[in-house]
C-alpha positions in Angstrom: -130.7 -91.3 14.6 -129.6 -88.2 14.3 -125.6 -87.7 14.6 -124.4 -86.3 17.9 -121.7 -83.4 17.1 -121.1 -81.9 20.6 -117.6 -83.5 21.1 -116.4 -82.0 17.8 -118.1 -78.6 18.5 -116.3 -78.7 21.9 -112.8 -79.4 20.2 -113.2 -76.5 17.7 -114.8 -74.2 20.6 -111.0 -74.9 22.6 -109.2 -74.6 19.2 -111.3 -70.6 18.8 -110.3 -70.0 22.1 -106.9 -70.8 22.3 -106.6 -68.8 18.6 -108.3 -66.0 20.4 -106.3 -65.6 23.5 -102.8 -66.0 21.6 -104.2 -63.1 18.8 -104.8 -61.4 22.0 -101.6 -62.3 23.9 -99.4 -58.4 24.0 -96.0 -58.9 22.9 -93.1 -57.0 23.7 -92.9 -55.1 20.9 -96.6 -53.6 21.8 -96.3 -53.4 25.6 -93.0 -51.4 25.3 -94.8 -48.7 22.7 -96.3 -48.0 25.8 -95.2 -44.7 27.5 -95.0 -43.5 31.2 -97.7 -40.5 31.8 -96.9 -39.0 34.7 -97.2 -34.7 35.7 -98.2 -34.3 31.7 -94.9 -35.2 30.9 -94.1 -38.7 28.7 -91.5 -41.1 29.4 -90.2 -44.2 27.1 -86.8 -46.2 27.0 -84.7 -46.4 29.0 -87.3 -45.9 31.8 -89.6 -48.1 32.9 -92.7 -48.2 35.8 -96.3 -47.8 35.8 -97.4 -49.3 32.3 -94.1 -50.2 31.3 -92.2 -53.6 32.2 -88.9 -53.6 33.2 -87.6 -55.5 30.3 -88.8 -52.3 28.2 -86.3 -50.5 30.5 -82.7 -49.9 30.1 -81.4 -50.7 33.8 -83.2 -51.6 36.9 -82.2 -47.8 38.0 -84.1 -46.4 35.5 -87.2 -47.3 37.3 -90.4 -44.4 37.6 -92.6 -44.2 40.2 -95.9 -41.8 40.0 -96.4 -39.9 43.3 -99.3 -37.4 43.4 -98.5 -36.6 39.9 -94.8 -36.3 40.4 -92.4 -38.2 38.5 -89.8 -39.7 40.7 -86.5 -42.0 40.4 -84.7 -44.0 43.6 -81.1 -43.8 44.5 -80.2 -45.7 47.0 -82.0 -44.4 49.8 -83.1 -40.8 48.3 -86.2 -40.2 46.1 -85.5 -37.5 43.4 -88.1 -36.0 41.5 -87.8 -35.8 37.5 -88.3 -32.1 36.3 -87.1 -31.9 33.2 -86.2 -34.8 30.7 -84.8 -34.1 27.2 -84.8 -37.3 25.2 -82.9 -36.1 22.3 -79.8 -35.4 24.3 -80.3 -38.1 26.8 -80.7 -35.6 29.9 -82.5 -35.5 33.1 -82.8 -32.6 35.7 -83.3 -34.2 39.1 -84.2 -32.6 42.2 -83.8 -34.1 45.8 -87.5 -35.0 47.1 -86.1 -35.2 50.8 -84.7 -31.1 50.9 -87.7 -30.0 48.1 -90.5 -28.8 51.6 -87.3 -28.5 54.0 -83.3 -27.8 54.3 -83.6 -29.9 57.9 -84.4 -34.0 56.6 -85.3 -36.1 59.2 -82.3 -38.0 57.7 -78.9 -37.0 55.8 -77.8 -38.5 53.5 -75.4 -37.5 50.7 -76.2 -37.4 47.6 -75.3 -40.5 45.5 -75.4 -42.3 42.1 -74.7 -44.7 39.3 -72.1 -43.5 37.7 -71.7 -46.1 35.0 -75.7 -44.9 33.9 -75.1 -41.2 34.8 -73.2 -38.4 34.1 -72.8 -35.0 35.5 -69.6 -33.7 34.6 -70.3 -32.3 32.0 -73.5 -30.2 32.7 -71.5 -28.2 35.3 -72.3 -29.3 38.3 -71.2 -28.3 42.0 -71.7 -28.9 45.6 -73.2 -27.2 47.9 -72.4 -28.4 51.7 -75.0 -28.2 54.2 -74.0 -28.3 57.9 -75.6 -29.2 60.7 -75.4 -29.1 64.5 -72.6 -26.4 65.1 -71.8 -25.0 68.2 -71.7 -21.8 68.6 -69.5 -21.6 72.1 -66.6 -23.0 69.9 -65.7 -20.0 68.3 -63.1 -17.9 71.0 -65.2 -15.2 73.3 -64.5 -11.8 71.2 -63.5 -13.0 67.9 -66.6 -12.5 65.4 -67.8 -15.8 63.7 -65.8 -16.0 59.8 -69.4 -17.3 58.6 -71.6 -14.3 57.3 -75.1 -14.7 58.9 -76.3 -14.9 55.5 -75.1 -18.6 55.4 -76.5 -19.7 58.7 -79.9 -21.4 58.8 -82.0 -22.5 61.9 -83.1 -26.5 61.9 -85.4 -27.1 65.4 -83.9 -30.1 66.3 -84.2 -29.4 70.2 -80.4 -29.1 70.9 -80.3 -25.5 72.2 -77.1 -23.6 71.0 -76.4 -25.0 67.7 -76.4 -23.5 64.5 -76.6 -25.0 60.7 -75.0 -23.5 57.7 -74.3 -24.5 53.8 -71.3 -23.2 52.1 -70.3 -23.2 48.3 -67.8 -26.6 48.7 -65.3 -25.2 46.0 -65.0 -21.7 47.5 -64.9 -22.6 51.2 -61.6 -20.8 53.0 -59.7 -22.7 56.2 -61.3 -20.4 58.8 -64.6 -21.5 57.8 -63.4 -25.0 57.6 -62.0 -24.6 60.8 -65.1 -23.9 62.3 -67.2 -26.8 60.6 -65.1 -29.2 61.9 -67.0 -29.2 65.2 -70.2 -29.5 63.4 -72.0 -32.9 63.7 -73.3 -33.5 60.3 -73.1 -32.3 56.6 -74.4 -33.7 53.3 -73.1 -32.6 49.9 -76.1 -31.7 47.1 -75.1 -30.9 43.5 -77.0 -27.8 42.0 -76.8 -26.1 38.5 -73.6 -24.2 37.8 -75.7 -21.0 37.5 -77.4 -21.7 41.0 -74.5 -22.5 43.1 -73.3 -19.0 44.2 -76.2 -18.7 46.7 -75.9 -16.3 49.4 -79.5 -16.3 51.5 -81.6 -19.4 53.0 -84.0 -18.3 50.3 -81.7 -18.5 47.5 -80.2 -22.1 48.8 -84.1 -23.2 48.5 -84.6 -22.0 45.2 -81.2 -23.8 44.3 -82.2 -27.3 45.3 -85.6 -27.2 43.9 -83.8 -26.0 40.4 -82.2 -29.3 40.9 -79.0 -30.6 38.5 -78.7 -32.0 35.3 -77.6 -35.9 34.4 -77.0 -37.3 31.3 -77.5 -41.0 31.0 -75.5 -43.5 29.0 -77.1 -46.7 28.1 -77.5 -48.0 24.6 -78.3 -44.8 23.4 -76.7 -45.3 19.9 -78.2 -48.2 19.6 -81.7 -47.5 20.8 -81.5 -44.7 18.8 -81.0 -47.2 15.7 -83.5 -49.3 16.5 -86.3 -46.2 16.5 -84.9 -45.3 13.1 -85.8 -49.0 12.2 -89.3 -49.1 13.6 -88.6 -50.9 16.6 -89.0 -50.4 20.2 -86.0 -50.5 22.3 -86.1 -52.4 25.6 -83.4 -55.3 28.0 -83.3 -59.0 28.1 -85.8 -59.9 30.8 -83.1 -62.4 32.5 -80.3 -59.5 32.4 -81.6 -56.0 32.1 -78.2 -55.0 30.9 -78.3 -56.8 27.7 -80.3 -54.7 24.9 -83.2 -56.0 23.0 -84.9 -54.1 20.0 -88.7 -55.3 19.8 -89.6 -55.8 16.4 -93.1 -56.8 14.4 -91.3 -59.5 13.0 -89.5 -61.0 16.3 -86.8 -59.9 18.7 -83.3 -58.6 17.4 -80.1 -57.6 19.2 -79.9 -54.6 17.2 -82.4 -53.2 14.6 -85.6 -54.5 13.2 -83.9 -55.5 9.8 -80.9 -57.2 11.4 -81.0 -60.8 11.0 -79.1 -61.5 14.4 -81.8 -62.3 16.6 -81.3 -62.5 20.7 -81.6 -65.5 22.2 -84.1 -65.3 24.4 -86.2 -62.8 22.3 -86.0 -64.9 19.4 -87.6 -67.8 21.2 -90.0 -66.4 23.4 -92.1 -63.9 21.3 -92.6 -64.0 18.0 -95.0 -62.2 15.6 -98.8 -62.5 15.2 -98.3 -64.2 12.1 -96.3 -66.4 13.1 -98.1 -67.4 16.1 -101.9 -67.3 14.2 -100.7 -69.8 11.2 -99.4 -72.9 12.4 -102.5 -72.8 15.0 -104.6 -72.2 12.0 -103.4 -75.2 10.6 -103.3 -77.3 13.4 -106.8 -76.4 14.1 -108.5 -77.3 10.3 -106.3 -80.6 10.2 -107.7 -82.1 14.0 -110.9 -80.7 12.5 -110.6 -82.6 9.6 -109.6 -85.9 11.5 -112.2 -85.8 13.9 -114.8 -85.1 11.2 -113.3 -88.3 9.6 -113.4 -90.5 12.7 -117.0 -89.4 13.2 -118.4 -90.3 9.7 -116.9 -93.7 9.6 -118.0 -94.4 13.1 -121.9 -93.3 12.1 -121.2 -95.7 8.9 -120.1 -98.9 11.1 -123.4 -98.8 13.0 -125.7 -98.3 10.4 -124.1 -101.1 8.7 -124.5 -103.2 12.3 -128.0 -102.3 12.4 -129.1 -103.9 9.5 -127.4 -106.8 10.1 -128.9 -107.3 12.9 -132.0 -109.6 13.5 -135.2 -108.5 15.4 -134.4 -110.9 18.2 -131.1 -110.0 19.1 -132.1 -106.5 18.4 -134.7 -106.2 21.2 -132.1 -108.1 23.1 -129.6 -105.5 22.8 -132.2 -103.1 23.4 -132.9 -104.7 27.0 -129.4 -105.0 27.9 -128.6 -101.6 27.1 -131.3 -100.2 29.3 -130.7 -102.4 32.2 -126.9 -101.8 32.3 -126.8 -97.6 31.2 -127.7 -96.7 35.0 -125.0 -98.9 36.1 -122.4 -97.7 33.7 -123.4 -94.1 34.7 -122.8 -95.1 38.3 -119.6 -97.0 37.7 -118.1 -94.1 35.6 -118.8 -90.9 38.0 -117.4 -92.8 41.1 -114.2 -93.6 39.2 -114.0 -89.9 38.0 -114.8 -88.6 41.1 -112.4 -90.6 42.8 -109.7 -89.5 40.6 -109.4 -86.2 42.4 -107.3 -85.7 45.3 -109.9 -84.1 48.0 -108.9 -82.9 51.3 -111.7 -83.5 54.2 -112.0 -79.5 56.0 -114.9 -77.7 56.2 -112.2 -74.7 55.1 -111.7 -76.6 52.0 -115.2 -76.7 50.8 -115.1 -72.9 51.5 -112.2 -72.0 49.2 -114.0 -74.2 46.8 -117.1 -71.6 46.5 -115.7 -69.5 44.2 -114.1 -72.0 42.0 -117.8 -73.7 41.9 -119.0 -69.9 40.3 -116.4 -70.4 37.8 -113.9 -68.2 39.3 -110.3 -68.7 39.6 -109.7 -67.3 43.1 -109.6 -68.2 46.7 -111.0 -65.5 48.6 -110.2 -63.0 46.2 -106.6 -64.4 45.7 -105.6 -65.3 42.0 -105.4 -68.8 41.5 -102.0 -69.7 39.1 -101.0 -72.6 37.6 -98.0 -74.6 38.8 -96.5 -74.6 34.8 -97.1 -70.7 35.5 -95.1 -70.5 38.3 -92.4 -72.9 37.0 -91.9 -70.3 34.1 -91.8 -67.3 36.4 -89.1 -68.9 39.2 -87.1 -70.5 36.0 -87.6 -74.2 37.3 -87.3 -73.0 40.8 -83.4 -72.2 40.1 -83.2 -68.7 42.5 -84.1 -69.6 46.0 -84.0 -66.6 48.0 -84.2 -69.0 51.6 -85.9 -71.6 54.1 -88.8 -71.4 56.3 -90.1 -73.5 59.1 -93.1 -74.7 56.1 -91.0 -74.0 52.7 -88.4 -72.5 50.7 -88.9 -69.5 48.7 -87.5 -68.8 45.1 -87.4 -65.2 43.0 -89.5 -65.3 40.2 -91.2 -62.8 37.7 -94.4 -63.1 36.4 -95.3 -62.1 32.3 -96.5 -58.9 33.6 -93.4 -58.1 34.8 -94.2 -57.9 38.5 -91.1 -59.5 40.7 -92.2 -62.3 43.0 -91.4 -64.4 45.9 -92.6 -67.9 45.4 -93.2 -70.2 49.0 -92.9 -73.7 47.7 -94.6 -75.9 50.8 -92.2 -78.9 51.7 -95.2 -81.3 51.9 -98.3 -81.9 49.9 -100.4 -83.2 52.8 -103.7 -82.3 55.1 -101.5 -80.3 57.4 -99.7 -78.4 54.7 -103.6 -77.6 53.0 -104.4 -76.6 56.3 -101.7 -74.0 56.6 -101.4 -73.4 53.2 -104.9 -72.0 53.2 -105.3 -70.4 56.4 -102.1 -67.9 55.4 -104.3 -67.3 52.3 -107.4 -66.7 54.3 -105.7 -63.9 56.2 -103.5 -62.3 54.2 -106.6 -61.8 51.3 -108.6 -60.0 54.3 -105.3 -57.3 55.5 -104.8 -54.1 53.7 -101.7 -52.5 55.9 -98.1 -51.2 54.3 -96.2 -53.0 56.7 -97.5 -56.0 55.8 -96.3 -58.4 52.9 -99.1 -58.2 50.0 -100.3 -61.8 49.1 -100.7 -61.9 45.0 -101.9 -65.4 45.0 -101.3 -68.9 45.2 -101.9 -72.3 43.3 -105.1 -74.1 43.7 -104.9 -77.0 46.5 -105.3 -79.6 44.5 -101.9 -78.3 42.2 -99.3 -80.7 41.9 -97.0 -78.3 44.7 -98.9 -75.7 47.1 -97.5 -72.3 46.0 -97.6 -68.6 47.5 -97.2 -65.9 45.5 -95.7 -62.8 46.9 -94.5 -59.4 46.4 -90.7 -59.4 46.3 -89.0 -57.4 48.5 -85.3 -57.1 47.3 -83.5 -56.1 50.5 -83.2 -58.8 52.7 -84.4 -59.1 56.2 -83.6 -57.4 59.4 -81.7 -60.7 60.5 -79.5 -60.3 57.7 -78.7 -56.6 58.2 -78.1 -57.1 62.3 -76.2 -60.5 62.5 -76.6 -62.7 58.8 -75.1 -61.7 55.4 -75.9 -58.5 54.6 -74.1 -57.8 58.7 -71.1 -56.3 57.4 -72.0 -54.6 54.4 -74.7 -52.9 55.5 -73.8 -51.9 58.9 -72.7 -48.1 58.4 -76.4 -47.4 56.6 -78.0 -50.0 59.8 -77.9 -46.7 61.8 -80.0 -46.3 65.6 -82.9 -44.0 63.6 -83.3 -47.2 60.9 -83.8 -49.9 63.9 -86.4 -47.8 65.6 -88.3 -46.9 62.3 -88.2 -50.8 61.9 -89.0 -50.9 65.2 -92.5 -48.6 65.0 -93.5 -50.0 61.9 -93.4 -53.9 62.8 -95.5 -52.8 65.8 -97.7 -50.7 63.9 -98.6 -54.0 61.8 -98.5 -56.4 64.7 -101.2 -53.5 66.3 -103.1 -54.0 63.1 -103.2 -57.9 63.1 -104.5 -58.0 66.8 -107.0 -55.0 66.5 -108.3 -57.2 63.1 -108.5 -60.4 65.5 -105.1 -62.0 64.3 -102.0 -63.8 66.2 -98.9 -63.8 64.1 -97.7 -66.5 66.5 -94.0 -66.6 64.7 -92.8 -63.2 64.9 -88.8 -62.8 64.6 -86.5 -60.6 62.6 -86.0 -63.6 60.0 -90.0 -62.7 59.4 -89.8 -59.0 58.8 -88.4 -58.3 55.3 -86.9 -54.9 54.2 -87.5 -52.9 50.8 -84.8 -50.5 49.7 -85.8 -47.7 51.9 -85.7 -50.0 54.9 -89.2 -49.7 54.8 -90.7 -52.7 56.7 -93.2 -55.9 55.2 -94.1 -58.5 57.9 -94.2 -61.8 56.9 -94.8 -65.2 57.2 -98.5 -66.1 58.5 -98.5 -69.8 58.2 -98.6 -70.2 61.7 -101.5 -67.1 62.8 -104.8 -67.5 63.7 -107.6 -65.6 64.1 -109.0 -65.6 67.9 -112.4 -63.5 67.3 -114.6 -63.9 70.3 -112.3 -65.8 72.4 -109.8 -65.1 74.8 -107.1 -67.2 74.2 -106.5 -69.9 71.7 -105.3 -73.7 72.5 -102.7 -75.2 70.8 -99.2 -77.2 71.5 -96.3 -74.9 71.2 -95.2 -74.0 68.0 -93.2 -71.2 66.5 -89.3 -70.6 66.7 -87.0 -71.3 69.7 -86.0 -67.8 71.2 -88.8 -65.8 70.6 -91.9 -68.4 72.1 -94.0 -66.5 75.0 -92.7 -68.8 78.3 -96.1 -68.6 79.6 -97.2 -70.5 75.9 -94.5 -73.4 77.1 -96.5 -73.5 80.6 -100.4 -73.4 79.8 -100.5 -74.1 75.7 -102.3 -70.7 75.7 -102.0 -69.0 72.6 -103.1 -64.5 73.3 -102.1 -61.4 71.8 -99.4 -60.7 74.5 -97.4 -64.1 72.8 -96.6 -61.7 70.1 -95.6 -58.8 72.5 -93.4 -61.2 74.0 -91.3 -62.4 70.5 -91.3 -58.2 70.2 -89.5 -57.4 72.7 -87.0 -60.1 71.6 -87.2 -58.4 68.3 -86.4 -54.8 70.6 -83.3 -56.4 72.1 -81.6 -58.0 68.9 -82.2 -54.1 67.0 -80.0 -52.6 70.1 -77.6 -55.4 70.3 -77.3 -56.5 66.5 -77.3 -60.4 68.7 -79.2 -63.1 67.4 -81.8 -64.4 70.0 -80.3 -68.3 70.0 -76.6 -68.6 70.2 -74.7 -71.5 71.2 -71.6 -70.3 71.1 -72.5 -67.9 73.9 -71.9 -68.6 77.8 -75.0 -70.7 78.7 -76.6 -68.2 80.7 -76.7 -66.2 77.6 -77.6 -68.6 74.5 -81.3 -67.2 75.1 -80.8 -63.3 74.4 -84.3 -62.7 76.2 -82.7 -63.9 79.2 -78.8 -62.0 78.9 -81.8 -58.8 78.5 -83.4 -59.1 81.3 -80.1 -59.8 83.5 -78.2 -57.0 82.2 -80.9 -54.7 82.7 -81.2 -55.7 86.1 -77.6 -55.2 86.4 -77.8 -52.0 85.2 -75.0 -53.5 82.2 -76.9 -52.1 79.0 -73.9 -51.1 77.9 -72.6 -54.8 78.2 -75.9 -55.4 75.4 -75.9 -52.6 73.2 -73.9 -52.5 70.2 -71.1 -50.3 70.4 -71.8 -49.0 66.6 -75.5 -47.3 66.9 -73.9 -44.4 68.8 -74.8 -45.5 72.5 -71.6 -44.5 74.2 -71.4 -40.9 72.0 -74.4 -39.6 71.5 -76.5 -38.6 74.3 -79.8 -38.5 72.5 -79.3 -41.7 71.3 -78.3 -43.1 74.4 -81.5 -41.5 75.6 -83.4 -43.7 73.0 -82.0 -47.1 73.6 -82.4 -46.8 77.2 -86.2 -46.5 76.7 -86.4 -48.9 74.5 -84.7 -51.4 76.4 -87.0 -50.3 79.0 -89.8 -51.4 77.0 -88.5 -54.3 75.9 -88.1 -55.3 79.6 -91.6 -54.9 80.0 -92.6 -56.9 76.8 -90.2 -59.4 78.1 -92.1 -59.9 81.3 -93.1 -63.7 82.0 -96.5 -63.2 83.2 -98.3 -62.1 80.0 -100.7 -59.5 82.3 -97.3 -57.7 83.0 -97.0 -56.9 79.2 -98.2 -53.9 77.3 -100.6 -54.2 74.1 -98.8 -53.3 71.2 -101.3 -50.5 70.6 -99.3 -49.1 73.7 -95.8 -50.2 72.6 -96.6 -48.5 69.2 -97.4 -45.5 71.5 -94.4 -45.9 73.5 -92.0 -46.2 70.8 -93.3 -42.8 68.8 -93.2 -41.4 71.9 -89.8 -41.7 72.2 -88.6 -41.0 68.5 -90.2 -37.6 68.8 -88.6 -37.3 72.2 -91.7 -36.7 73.7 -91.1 -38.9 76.7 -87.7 -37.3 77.6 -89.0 -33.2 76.4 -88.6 -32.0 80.2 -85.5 -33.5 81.5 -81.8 -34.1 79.4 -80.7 -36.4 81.4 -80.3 -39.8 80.7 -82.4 -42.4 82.5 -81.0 -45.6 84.1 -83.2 -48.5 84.4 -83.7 -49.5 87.8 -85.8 -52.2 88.8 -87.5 -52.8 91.5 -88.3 -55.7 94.3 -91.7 -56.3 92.0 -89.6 -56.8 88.8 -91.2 -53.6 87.3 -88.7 -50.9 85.9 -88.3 -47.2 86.4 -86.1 -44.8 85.3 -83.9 -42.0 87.9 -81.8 -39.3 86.8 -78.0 -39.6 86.8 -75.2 -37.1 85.6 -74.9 -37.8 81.7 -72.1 -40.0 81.0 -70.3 -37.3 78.1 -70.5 -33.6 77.0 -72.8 -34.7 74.0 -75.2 -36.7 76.5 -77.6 -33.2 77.2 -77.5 -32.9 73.0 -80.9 -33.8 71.3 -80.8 -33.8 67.3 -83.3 -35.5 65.6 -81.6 -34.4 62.0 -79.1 -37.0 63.0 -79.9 -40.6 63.2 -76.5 -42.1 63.9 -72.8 -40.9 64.5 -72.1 -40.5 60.8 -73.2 -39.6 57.6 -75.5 -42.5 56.0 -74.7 -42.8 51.4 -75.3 -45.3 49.5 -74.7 -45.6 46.0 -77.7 -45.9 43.8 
């Protein structure tokens, strides 16, 4: 009999492996080497982006992106593109992307900083004002205009007889002043010293493109140590504020040869020799054991062979053969009962891939739940509830920031949802929608999904939740409708691609930095290829539920105009859709719509902070909008637009294309059929026939980076 030595080949094929992957495993100190290439130009420490984690980064500010080969940093809510970076005296010339093609931005905003990280003062900085949306009339009949032409510019922003103008801020005189303080809007945008006494359009161009100079201060004496000691500077990854040098030889707080190592570098990575040795070890003493136990095992039975007789031998023999099949058959059905199976015919299709060796569900990465309970520290951060889970921050060894959905329950109905938002997500490619990076397998010990993180909270929190109040002077009219057109846009995309979202709401539409939208939440959707309606018992969240779903359990695409134009109302009215503490007519904001729009009470809805009452072209906006809303809102689902024509209707009226031949502002009238349409009336203020798409609210929007 020859000895059978698959199970210690197997042992030491797992021991290879795992010796392999942990040789293989990048440390810090070899990811952060790394640089950023981007418009032939290199970038290391502090900076971090494409190629570099953010823990090999000095400050989450410092973060690159690579657009078209242009270098670019975010402060709050202005790009600026990198043009010149010096890293021997810690400088950066920065130009703002949003004036680089144009001196009229959609949006104004001033321009803003952290200056604990930066520093211009000493580069010799200064401001140049731009102005926007003067009158002319309000200089005195006669009396020549104390701006030189020179400094006046043209923005087409449909208003008629307005002029724009930018002025040196330190040299500007009080008759000038004077004049600017009838002006709508100005923004202040540092240039170079040497730039800043502009006197053409053409010379103000040049100016901003020059840019300005920063100097940043963050650990740069002590980065600069560590490089002397062959280290690679980078952060802590739980605070990017405490500095880490990365080491061959570990992780230290200050150089490669200091023996005070960080505490969470220290413990985390380690060397290759470290790491190689004691798994060396490990591996040649269980080879050695195993060896052992084998050879004495193979010495028992020969010794039990001879002892036995020729009788009791073939007895044996016959035993064994009559009783192997049955063994074989006792031990797969306990093994195969062992494993928790769920009964779908969708389950058996995730499964395919996973039977090929793959660790994916339709194309989604599959991650381990130990994985995911390193990336969310023990699931410590929640970010908030859902109807199906709560989700927790987390960030994942590559250094990609997460969202982690932990399912409250671990049962059929949970699988069941828990793989049809992975079915549908894995098949979307939109911007507007939330990118799925993957989940756990369903037989994990928790169902996980694994999203992007997007850090700015969601448009319930900026209109009525926590982020209400801080928020609300950056929360301007042209942010709600570009929140507006893009959750259309992606609720157009889901129905053209066969999908119902079935739960939209403002809790479901998550914000980035830029108030750029990311729809979420698909646990409830379904796909309705081929049919015309699909049949279920109402579910989704009270408030925002089609009536006509209540009625017939009739689940279409117009359900999901319907929780829009709930959606529509709570962005002009900053009201959340279900509020008990209102009169009882109005707990349902749907309904308080509808009957102050009858009324012809919008201004009884709107809130009195987007500009409504001051602003004639945004007064313009809001009525149309609420106009479409009324129409979404209409309880026969036939009544309703598609949202391929709401996103149509709501472009149309940010580039004012619905309103081009009249200034007047349209009342909604409805009537005896319930449908709405608009009639001229004498604009209620002086600034009612003024249209100025430079401006998106009453004020000035900053923010600090």
């Amino acid at each position: 009999m020859k000895p059978r030595l698959h199970p210690l080949l197997a042992i030491t094929a797992v021991l290879a492996a795992t010796l392999i992957r942990c040789q293989q495993t990048p440390l810090p100190y070899d990811t952060c080497g790394q640089l950023i290439r981007c418009g032939g130009e290199d970038f290391g420490y502090p900076f971090w982006g494409p190629g570099r984690p953010e823990y090999c980064g000095g400050h989450r500010s410092f973060q690159l992106t690579c657009q078209s080969d242009v270098p670019e940093l975010v402060f709050g809510s202005v790009n600026y593109r990198v043009r010149k970076i010096d890293s021997s005296t810690h400088t950066i010339t920065i130009a703002r992307n949003d004036l680089w093609d144009t001196i009229c931005p959609q949006y104004l905003y001033n321009t803003t900083y952290n200056t604990a990280l930066f520093n211009g003062n000493n580069f010799g900085q200064e401001n140049i004002s731009l102005v926007y949306g003067c009158q002319s009339n309000n200089i005195a009949p006669g009396i020549p205009s104390p701006v030189p032409d020179t400094y006046r510019f043209s923005c087409n922003n449909g208003s008629g007889d307005t002029d724009s103008y930018f002025y040196r801020t330190s040299s500007i005189i009080p008759e000038i002043a004077n004049v600017f303080v009838q002006c709508n809007n100005h923004i202040n945008v540092p240039v170079d010293g040497s730039s800043a006494n502009v006197a053409t359009e053409s010379g103000l161009r040049s100016a901003l493109q020059d840019g300005f100079k920063l100097g940043w201060t963050v650990n740069n004496d002590v980065c600069d140590r560590c490089d002397r000691s062959g280290g690679r500077c980078g952060s802590n990854s739980n605070s990017t504020d405490l500095f880490v040098c990365y080491c061959g030889s570990g992780n230290f707080s200050a150089t490669c040869n200091n023996s005070n190592v960080s505490g969470e570098g220290g413990s985390k990575s380690s060397s290759s020799v470290k790491i190689v040795l004691p798994i060396v070890g490990v591996a040649i003493a269980v080879v050695a054991i195993v060896l052992g136990i084998f050879v004495c095992r193979q010495r028992r039975k020969r010794r039990a062979n001879k002892d036995v007789s020729p009788g009791r031998s073939e007895t044996k023999a016959i035993l064994a053969a009559n009783g192997s099949s049955q063994a074989l058959s006792s031990g797969t059905s306990t093994f195969t009962s062992s494993i928790p199976s769920f009964p779908s015919s969708k389950t058996s299709e995730t499964s395919k891939e996973e039977s090929n060796g793959k660790s994916s569900y339709f194309g989604a990465q599959v991650f381990t739940y130990e994985e995911l309970d390193i990336a969310t520290d023990s699931f410590s951060k929640e970010l908030g509830d859902g109807g199906f889970g709560t989700v927790y921050f987390g960030k994942l060894l590559d250094g990609r920031e997460v969202a982690v959905k932990r399912l409250y329950e671990n049962n059929f109905k949970r699988v069941e949802q828990f793989i049809n938002e992975v079915r549908i997500l894995t098949g979307l490619g939109h911007k507007n929608l939330v990118k799925l990076y993957g989940c756990t397998s369903k037989r994990s010990k928790e169902l996980l999904l694994v999203y992007e993180y997007i850090p700015n909270g969601t448009v319930a929190d900026h209109l009525h939740g926590k982020l209400a109040n801080s928020t609300s002077s950056l929360f301007s009219w042209s942010i709600r409708l570009n929140i507006a057109i893009q959750t259309a846009d992606a609720l157009a995309y889901l129905h053209k691609s066969g999908i119902i979202h079935r739960d939209v709401k403002t809790n479901n539409i998550l914000l980035d930095k830029s108030f750029q939208v990311k729809v979420a939440d698909f646990g409830l959707s379904r796909l309705f290829e081929n049919v015309t309606h699909v049949s279920t018992a109402p579910q989704g969240t009270p408030g925002y539920v089609d009536p006509e779903y209540y009625q017939c359990y009739q689940l279409t695409d117009k359900s999901d105009v319907y929780s829009f134009g709930v959606v529509l109302v709570e962005l002009i009215s900053s009201l959340e859709a279900v509020d008990t503490s209102r009169h009882r007519l109005d707990i349902n904001l749907a309904n308080m719509a509808m009957i102050k729009i009858q009324n012809h009470s919008l201004d009884e809805l709107v809130d009195k902070n987007i500009g409504f009452e001051t602003d004639g072209l945004v007064r313009r906006m809001i009525t149309l909008v609420a106009e479409l809303a009324f129409r979404c809102l209409q309880q026969e689902k036939d009544m309703r637009p598609t949202m391929k024509e709401v996103v149509d209707t709501l472009r149309g009226i940010q580039n004012d294309e619905l309103n081009g031949q009249k200034q007047e502002v349209l009342d909604i009238v409805v009537d005896d059929g319930g449908l709405m349409k608009g009639h001229n009336t004498e604009p209620p203020s002086p600034d009612s026939g003024v249209s100025n798409k430079l401006v998106g609210g009453s004020g000035t929007h900053s923010s600090d980076g």
